[in-house]
TORPA-4810 file (N, C-alpha, C, O; in nm, 3 decimals):
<nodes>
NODE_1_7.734_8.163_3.771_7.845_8.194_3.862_7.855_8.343_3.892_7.902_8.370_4.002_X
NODE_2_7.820_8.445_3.813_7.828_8.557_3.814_7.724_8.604_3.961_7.611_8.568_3.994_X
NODE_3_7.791_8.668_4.005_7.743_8.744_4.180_7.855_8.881_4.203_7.973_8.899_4.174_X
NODE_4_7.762_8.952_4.261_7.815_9.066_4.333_7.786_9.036_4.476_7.706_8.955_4.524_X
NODE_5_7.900_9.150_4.558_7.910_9.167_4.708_7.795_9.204_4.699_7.752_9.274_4.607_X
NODE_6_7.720_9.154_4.813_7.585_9.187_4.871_7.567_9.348_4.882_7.458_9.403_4.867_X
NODE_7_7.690_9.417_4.912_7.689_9.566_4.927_7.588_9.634_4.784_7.513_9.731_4.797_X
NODE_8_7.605_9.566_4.668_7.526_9.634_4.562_7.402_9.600_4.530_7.359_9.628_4.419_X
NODE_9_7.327_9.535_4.621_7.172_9.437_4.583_7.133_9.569_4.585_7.189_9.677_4.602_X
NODE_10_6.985_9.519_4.558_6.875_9.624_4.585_6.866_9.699_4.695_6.910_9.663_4.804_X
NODE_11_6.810_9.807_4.673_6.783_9.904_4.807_6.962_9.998_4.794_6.967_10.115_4.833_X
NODE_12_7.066_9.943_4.748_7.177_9.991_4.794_7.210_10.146_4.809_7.164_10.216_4.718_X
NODE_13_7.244_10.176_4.855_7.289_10.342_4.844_7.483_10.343_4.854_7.553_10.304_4.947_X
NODE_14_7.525_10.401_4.719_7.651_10.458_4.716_7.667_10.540_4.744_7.574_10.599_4.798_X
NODE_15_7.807_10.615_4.729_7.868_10.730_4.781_7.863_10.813_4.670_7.904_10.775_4.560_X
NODE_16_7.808_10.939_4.691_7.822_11.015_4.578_7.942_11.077_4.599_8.022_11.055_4.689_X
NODE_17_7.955_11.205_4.454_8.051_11.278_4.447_8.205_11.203_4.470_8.296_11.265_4.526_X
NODE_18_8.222_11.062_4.419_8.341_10.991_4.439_8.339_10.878_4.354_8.228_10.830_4.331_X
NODE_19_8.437_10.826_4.303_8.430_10.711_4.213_8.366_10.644_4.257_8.352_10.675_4.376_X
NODE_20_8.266_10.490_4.207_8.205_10.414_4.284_8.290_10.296_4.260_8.346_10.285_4.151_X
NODE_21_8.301_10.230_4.328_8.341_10.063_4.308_8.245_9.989_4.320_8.155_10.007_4.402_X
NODE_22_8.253_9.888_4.232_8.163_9.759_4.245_8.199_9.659_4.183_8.231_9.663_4.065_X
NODE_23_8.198_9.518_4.280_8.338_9.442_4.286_8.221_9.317_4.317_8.126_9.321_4.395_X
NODE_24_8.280_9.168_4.199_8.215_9.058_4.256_8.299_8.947_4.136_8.411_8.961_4.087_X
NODE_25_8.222_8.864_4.118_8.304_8.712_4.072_8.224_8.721_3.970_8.137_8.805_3.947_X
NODE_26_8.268_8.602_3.890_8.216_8.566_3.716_8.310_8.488_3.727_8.391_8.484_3.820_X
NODE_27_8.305_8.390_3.591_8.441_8.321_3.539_8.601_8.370_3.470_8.611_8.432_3.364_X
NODE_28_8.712_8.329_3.550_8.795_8.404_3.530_8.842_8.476_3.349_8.796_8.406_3.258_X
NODE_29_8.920_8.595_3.305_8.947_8.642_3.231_8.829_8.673_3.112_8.831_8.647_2.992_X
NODE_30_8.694_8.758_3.222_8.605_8.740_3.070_8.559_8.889_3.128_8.535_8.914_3.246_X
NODE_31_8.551_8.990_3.004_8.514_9.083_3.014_8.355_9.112_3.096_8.255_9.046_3.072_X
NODE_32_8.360_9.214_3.185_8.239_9.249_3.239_8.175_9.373_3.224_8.237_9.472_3.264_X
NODE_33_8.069_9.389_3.177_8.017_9.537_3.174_7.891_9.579_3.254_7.774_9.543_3.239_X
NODE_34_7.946_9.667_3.345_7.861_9.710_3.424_7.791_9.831_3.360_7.851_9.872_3.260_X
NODE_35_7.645_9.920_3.400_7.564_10.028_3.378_7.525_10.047_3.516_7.488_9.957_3.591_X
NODE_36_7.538_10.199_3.551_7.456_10.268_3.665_7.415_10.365_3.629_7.518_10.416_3.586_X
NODE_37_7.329_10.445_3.610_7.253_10.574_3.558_7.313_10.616_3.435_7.379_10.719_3.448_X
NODE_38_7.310_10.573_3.330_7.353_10.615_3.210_7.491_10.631_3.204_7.538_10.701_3.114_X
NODE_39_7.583_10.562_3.306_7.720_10.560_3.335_7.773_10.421_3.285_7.689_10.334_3.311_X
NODE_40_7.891_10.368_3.218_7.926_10.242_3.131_8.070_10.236_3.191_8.136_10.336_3.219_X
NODE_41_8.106_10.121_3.206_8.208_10.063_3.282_8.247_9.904_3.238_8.180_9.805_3.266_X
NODE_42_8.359_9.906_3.171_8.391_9.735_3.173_8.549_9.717_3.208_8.634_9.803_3.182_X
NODE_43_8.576_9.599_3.266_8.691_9.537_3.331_8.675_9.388_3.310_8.572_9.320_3.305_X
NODE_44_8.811_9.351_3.296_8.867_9.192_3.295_8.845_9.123_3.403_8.878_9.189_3.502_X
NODE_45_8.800_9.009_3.431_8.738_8.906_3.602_8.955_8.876_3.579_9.028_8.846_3.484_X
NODE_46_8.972_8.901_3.703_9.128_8.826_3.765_9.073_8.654_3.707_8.966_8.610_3.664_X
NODE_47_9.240_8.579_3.738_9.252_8.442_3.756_9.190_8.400_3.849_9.199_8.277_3.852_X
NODE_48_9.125_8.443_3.938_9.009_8.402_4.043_8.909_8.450_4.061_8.872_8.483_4.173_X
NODE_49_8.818_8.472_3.917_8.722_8.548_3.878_8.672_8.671_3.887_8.593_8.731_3.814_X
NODE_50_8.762_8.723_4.048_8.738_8.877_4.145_8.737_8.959_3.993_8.792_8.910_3.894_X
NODE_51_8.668_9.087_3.991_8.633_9.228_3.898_8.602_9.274_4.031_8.562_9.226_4.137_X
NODE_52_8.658_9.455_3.954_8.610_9.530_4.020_8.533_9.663_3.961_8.610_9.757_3.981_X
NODE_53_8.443_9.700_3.911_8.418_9.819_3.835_8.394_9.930_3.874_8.324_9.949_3.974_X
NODE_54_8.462_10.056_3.781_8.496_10.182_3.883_8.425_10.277_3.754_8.469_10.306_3.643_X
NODE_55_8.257_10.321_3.842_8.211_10.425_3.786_8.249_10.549_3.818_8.285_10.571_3.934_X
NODE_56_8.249_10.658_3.718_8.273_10.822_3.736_8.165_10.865_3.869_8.052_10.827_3.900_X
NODE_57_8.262_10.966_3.930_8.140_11.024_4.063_8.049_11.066_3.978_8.069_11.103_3.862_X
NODE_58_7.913_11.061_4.054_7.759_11.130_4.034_7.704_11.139_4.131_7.703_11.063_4.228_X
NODE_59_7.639_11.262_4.109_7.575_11.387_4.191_7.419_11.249_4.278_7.364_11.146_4.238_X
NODE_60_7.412_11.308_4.368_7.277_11.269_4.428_7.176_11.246_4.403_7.113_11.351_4.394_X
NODE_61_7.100_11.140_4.380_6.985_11.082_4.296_6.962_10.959_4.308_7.011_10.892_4.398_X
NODE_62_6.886_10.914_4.217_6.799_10.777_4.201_6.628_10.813_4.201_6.576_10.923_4.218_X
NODE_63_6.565_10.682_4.177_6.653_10.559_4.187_6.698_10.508_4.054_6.621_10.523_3.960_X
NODE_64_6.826_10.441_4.031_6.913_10.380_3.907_6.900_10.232_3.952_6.919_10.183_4.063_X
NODE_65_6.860_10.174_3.832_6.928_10.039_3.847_7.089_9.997_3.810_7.159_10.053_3.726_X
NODE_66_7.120_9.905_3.880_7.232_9.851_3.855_7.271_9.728_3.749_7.208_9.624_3.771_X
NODE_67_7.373_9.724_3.628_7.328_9.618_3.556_7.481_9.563_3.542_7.576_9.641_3.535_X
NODE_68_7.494_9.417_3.537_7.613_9.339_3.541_7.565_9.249_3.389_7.457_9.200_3.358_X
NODE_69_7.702_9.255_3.311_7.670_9.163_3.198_7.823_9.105_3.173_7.928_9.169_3.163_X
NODE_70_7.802_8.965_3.167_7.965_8.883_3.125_7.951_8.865_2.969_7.844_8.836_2.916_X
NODE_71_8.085_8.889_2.893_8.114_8.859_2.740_8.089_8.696_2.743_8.121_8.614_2.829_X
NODE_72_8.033_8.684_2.639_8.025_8.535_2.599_7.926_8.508_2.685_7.905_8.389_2.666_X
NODE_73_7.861_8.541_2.759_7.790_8.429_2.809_7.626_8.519_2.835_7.602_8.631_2.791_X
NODE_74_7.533_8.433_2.916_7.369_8.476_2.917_7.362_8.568_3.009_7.279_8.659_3.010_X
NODE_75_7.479_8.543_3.121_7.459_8.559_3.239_7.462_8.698_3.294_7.564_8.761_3.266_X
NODE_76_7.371_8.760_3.368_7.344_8.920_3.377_7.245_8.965_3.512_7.149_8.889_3.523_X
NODE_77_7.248_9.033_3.578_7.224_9.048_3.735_7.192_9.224_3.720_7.253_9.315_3.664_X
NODE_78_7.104_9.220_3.774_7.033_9.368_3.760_6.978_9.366_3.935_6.903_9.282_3.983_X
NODE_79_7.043_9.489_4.010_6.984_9.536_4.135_6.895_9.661_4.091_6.906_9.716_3.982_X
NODE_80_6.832_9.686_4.161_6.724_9.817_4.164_6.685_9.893_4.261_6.687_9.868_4.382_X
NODE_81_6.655_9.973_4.214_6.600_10.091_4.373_6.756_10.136_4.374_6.767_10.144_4.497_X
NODE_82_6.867_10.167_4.332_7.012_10.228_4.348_7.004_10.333_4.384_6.999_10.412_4.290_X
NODE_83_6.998_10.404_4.535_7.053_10.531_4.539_7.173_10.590_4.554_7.257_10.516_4.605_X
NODE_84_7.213_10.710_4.525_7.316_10.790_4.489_7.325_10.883_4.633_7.257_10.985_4.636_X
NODE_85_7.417_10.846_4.763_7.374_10.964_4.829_7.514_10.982_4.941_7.623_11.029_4.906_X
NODE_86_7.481_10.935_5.073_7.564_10.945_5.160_7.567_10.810_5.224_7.459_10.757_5.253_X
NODE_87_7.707_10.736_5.254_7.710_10.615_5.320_7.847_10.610_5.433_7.965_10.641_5.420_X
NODE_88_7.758_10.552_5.561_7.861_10.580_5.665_7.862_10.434_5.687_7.784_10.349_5.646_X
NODE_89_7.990_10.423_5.775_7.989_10.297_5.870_7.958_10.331_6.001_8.004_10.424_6.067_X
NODE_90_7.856_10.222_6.042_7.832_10.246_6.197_7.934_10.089_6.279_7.895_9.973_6.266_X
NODE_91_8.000_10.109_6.320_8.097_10.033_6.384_8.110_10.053_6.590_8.168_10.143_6.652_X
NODE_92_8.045_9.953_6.635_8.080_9.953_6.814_8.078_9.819_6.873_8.116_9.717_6.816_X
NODE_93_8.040_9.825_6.967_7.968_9.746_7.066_7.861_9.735_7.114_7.774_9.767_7.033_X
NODE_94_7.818_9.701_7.222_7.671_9.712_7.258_7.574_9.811_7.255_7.454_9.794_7.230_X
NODE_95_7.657_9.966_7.295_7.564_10.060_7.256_7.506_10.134_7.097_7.406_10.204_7.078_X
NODE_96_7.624_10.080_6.986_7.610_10.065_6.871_7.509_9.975_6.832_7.426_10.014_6.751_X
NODE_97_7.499_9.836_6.886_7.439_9.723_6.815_7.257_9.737_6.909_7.159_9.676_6.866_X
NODE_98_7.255_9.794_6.987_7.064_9.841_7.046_7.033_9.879_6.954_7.088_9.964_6.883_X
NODE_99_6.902_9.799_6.930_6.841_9.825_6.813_6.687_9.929_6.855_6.641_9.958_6.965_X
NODE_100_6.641_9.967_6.715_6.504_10.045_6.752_6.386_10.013_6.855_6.322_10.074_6.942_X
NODE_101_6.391_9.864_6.789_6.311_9.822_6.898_6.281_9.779_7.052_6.181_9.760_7.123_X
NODE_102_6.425_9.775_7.064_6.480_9.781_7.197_6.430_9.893_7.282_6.370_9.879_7.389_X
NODE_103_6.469_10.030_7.210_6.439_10.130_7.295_6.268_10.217_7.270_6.236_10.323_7.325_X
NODE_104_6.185_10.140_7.181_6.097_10.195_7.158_5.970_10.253_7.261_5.889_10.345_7.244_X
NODE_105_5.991_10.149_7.382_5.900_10.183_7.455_5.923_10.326_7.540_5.832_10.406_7.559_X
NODE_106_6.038_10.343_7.581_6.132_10.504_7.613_6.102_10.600_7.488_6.079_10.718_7.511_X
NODE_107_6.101_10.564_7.396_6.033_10.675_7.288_5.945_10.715_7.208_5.954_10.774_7.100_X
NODE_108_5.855_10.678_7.269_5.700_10.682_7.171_5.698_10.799_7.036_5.723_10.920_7.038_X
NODE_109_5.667_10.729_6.946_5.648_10.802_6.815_5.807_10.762_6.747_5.839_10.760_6.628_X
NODE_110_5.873_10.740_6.842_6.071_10.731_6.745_6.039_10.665_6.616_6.046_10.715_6.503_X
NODE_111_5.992_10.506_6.663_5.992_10.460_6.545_5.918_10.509_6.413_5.975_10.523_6.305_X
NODE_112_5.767_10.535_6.441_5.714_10.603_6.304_5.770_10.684_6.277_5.789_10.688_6.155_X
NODE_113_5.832_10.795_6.353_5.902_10.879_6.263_5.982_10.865_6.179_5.983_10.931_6.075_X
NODE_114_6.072_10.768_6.211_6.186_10.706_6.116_6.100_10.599_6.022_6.197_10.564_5.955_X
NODE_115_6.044_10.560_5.994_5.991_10.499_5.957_5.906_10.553_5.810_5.881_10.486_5.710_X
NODE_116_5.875_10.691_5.836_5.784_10.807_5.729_5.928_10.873_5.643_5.922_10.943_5.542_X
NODE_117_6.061_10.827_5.715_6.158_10.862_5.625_6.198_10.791_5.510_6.266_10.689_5.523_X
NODE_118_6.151_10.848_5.355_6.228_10.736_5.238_6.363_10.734_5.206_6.406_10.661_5.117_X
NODE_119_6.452_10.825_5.286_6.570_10.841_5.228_6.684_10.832_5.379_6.778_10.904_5.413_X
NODE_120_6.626_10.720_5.438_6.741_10.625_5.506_6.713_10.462_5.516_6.611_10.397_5.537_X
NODE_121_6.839_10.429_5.492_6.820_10.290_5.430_6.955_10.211_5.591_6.984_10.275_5.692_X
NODE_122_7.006_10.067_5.557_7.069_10.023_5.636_7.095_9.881_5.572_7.013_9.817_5.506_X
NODE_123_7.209_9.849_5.599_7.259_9.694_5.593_7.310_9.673_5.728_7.389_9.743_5.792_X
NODE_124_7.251_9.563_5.760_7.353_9.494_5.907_7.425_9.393_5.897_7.367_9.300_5.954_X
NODE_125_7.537_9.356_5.849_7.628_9.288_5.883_7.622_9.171_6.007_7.650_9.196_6.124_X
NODE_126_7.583_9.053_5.960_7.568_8.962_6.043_7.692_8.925_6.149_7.807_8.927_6.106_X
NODE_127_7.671_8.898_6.261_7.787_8.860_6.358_7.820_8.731_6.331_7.746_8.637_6.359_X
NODE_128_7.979_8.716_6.253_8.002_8.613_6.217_8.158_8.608_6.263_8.224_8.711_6.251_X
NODE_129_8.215_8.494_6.312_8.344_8.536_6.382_8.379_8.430_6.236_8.307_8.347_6.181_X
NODE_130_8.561_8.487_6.194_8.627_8.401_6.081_8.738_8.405_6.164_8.769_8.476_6.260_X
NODE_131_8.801_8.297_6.095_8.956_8.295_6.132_9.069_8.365_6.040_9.178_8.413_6.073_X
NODE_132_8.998_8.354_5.900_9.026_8.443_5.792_8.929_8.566_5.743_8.814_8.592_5.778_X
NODE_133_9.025_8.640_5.641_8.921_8.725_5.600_8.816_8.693_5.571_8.796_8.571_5.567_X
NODE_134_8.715_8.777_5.541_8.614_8.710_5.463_8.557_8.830_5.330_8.536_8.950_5.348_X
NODE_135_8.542_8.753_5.199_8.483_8.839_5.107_8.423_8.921_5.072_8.438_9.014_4.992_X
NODE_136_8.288_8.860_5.187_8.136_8.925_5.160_8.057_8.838_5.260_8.110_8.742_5.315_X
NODE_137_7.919_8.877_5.284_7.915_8.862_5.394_7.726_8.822_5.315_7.708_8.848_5.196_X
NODE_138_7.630_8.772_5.387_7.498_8.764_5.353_7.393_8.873_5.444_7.355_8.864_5.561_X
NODE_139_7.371_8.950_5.369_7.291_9.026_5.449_7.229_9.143_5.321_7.305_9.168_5.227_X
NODE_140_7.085_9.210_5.327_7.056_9.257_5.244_7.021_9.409_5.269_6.991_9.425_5.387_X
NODE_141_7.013_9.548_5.184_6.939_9.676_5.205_6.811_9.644_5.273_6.716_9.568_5.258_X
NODE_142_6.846_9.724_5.344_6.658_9.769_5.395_6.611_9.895_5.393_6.681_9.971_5.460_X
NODE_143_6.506_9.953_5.333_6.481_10.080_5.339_6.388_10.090_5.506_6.337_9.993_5.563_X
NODE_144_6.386_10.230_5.553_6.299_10.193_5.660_6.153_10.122_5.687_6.067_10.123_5.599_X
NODE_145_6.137_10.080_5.774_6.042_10.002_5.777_6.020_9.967_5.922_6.114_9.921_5.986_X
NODE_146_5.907_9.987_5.976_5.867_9.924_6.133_5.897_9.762_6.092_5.926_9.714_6.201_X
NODE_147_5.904_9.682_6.019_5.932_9.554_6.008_6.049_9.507_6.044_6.074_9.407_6.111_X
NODE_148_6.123_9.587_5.994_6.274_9.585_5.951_6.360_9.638_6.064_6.481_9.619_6.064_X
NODE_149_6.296_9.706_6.162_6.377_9.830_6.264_6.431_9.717_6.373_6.535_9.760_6.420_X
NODE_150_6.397_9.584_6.431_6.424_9.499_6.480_6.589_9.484_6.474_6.643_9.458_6.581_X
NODE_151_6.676_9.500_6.351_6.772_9.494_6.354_6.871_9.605_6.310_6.989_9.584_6.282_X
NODE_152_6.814_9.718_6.306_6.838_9.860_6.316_6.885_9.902_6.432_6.821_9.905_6.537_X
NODE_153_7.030_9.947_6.413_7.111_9.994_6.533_7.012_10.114_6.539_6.957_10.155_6.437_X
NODE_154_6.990_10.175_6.679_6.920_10.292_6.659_6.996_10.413_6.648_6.955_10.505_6.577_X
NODE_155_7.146_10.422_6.738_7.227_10.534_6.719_7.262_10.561_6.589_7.315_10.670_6.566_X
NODE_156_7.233_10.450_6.461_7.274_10.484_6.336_7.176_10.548_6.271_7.191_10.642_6.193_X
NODE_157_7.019_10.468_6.319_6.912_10.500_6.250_6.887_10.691_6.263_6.868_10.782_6.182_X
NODE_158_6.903_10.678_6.430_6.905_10.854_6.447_6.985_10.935_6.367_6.952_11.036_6.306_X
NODE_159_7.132_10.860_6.375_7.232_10.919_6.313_7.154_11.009_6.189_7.126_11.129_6.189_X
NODE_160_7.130_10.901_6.077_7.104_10.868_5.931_6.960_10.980_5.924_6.945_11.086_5.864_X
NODE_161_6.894_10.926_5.987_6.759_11.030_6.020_6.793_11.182_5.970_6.784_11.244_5.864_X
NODE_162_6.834_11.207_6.098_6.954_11.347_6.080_7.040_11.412_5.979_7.055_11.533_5.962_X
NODE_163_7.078_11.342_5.933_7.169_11.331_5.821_7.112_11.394_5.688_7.129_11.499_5.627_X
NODE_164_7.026_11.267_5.670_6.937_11.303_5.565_6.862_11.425_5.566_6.849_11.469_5.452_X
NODE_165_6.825_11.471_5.624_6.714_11.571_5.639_6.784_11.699_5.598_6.743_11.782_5.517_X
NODE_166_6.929_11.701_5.690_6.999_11.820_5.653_7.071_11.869_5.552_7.100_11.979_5.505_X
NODE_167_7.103_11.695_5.520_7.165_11.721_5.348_7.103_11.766_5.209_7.136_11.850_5.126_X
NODE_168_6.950_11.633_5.222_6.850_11.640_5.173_6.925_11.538_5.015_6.920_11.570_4.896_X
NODE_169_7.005_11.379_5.096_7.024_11.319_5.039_6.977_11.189_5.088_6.943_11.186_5.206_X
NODE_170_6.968_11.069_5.012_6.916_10.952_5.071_7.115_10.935_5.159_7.221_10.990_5.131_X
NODE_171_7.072_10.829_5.271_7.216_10.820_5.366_7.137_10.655_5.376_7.029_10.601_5.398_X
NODE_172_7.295_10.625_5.340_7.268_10.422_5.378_7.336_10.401_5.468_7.442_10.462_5.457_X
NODE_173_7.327_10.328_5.582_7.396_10.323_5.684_7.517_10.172_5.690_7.457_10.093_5.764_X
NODE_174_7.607_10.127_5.661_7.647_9.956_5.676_7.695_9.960_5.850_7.783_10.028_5.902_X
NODE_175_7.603_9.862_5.911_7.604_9.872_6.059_7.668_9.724_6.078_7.611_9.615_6.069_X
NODE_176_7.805_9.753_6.108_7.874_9.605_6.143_7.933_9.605_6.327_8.044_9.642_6.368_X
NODE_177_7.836_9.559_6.396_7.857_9.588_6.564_7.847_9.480_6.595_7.812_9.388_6.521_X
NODE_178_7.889_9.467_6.763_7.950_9.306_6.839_7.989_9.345_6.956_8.092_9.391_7.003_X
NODE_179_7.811_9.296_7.023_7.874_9.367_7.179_7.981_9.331_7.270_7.960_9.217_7.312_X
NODE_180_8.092_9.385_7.321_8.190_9.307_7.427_8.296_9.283_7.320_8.398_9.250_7.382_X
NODE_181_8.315_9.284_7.227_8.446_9.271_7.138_8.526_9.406_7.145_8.489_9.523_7.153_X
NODE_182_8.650_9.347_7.138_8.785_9.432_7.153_8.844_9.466_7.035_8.859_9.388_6.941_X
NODE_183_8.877_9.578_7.037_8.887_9.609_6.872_9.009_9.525_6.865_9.075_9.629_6.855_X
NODE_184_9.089_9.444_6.861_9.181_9.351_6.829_9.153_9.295_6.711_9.221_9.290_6.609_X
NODE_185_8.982_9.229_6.747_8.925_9.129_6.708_8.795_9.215_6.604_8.677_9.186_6.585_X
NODE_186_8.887_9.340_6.546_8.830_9.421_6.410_8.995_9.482_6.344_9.021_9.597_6.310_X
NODE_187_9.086_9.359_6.342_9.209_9.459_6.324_9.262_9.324_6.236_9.260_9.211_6.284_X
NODE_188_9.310_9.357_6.098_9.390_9.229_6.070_9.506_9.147_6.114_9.587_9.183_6.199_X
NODE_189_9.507_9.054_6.060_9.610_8.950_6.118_9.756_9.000_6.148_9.820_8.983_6.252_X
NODE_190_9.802_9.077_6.011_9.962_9.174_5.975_9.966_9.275_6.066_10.076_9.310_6.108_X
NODE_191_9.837_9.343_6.117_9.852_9.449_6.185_9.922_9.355_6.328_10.041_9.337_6.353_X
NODE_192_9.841_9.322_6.378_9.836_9.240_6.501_9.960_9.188_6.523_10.013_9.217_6.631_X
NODE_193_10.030_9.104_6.433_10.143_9.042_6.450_10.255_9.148_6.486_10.357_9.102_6.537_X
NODE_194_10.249_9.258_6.469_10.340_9.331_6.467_10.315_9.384_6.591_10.343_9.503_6.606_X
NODE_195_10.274_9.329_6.672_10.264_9.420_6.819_10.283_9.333_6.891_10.209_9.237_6.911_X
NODE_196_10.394_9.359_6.945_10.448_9.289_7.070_10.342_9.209_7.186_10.356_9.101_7.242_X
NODE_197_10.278_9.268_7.192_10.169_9.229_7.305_10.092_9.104_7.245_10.062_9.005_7.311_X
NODE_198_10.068_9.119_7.122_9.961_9.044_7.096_10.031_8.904_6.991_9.985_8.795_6.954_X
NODE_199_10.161_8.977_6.972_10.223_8.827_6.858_10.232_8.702_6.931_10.230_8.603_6.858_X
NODE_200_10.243_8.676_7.074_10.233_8.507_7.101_10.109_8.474_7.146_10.109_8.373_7.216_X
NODE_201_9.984_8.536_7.125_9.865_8.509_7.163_9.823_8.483_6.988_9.741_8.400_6.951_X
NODE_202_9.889_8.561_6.910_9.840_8.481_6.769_9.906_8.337_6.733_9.861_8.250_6.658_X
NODE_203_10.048_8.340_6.825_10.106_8.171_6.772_9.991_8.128_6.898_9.912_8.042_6.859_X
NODE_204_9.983_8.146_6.958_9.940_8.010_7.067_9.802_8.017_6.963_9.820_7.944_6.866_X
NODE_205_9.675_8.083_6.962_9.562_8.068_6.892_9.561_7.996_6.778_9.484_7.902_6.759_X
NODE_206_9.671_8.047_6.673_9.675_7.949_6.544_9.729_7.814_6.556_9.703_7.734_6.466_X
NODE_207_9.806_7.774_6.665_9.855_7.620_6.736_9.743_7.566_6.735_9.714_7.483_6.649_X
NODE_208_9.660_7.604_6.833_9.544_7.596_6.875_9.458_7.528_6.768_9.431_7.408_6.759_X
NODE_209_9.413_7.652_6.672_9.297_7.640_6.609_9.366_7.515_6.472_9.291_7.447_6.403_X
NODE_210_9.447_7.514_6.465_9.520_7.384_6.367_9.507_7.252_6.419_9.477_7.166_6.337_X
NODE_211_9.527_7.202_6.580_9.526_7.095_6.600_9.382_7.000_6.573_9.271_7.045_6.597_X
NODE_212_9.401_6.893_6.531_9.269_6.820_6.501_9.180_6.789_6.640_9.062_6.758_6.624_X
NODE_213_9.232_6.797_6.771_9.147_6.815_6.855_9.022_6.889_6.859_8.905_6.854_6.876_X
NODE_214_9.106_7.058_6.829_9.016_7.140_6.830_8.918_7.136_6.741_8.837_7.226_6.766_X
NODE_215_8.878_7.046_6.612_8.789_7.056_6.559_8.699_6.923_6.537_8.631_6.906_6.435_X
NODE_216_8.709_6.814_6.664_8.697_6.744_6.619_8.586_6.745_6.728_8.581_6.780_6.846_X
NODE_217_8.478_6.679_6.618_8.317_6.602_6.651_8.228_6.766_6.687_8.145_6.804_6.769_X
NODE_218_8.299_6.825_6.577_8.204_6.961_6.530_8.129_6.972_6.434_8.189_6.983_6.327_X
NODE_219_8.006_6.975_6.426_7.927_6.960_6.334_7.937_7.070_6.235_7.956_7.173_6.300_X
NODE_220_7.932_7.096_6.114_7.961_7.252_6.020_7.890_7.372_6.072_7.933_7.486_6.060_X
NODE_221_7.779_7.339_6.131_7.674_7.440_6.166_7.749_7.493_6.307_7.706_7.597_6.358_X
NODE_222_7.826_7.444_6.351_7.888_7.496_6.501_7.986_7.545_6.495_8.024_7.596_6.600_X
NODE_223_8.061_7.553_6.396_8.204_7.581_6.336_8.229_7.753_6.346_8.329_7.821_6.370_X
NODE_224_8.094_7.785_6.317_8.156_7.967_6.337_8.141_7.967_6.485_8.234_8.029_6.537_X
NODE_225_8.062_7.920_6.568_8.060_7.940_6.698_8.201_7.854_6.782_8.250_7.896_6.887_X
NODE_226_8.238_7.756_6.726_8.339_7.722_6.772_8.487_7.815_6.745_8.574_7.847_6.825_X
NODE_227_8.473_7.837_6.614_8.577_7.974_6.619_8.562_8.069_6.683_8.667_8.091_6.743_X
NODE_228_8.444_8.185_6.720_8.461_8.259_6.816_8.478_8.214_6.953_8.436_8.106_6.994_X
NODE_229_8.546_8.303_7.027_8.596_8.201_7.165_8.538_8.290_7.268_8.584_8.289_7.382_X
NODE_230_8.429_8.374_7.229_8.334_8.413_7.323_8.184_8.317_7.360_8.104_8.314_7.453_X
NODE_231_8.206_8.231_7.204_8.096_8.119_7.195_7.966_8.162_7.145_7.883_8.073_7.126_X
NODE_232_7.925_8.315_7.112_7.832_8.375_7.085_7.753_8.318_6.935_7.837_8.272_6.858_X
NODE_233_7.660_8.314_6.899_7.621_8.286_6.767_7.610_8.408_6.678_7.604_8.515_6.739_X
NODE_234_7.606_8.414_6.546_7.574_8.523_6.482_7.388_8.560_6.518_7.325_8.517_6.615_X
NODE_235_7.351_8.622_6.443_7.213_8.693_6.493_7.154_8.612_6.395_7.203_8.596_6.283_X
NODE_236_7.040_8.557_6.435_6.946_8.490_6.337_6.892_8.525_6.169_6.889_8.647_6.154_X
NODE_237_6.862_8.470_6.079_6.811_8.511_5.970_6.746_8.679_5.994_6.698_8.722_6.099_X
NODE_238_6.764_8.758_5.857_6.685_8.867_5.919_6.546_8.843_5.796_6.522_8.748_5.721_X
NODE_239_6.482_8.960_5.815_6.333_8.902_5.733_6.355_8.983_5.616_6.423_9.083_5.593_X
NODE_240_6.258_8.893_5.535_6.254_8.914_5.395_6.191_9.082_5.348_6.183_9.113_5.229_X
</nodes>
């Protein structure tokens, strides 16, 4: 049962110079002890298994592995390749979500260049519409890679490129973009309700999305596409 947010797999890059968090499930009320670079950390799992463990800031480096261990039990989860560096969010729309390969033929050499870089990495955040929050999400680190650049925003990749070079730290990028979406529809539910404009478009939607009409002779696999009401799918598997 024991899992972490995808944010800490392999490849990951934290934030240096700041406490780290690292937050996932086990069975409820059982001690957890985490290790990141010779750094020790343990916390109690909540009544709904959630932990969260909060390492001391450290300076810029790697690579560290990451190690998860539950009291009483076998169960233990080790990520690797951990770097210690700079992590932004890349957050837009369509001109956010163009990826490398998109624009590669306009830039000959872009990609290898980014590509000869070891110290920019990226997670992309799959396009997944919820009606609720959601926990965590499936999606994994990628260090650069011409393989991998397919789903590489490129304004981040440049971004990160840049970044790195001048800092002369590894920079992870978490790229969560969705072309044609309104930031409404990146704003929580509490926020929203509280704005005049938008509170009877949340009763009519939740009317809506409650009646058994609306969900009926939907197969599970259509269900996130039937919740978004642009109809869009999330982006296909990405590669291994």
């Amino acid at each position: 049962m024991l899992r972490l947010n995808h944010l800490f797999g392999d490849h990951a890059v934290l934030q240096r110079d700041r406490r780290i968090p690292v937050w996932g499930w086990c069975e409820p009320f059982r001690l957890v002890t985490g290790k990141l670079g010779g750094n020790r950390a343990v916390i109690c799992s909540g009544d709904d298994g959630k932990f969260m463990l909060n390492f001391p800031p450290m300076q810029p480096g790697g690579p560290y592995e990451l190690e998860i261990t539950v009291e009483g039990s076998d169960e233990k989860l080790v990520s690797h390749d951990i770097m210690i560096g700079e992590v932004w969010l890349a957050g837009g729309q369509s001109n956010m979500e163009f990826t490398l390969t998109q624009c590669e033929s306009r830039f000959p050499g872009l990609l290898d260049r980014l590509a000869a870089n070891p110290h920019i990495r990226m997670i992309t955040v799959p396009r997944v519409a919820r009606l609720n929050r959601m926990s965590d999400f499936t999606a994994d680190w990628q260090t650069a890679s011409i393989d991998n650049f397919g789903y590489w925003s490129a304004v981040a990749a440049v971004f990160a490129d840049r970044l790195a070079k001048e800092l002369g730290v590894t920079v992870g990028i978490i790229s969560s973009n969705w072309g044609g979406t309104v930031a409404a529809a990146w704003t929580g539910r509490e926020t929203i309700a509280r704005n005049n404009a938008y509170a009877a478009l949340i009763q009519r939607d939740e009317a809506e999305f409650s009646s058994p009409e609306y969900w009926a002779d939907i197969p599970a696999d259509m269900r996130e596409i039937k919740a978004n009401k642009n109809g869009e799918p999330p982006l296909p598997p990405q590669p291994d």
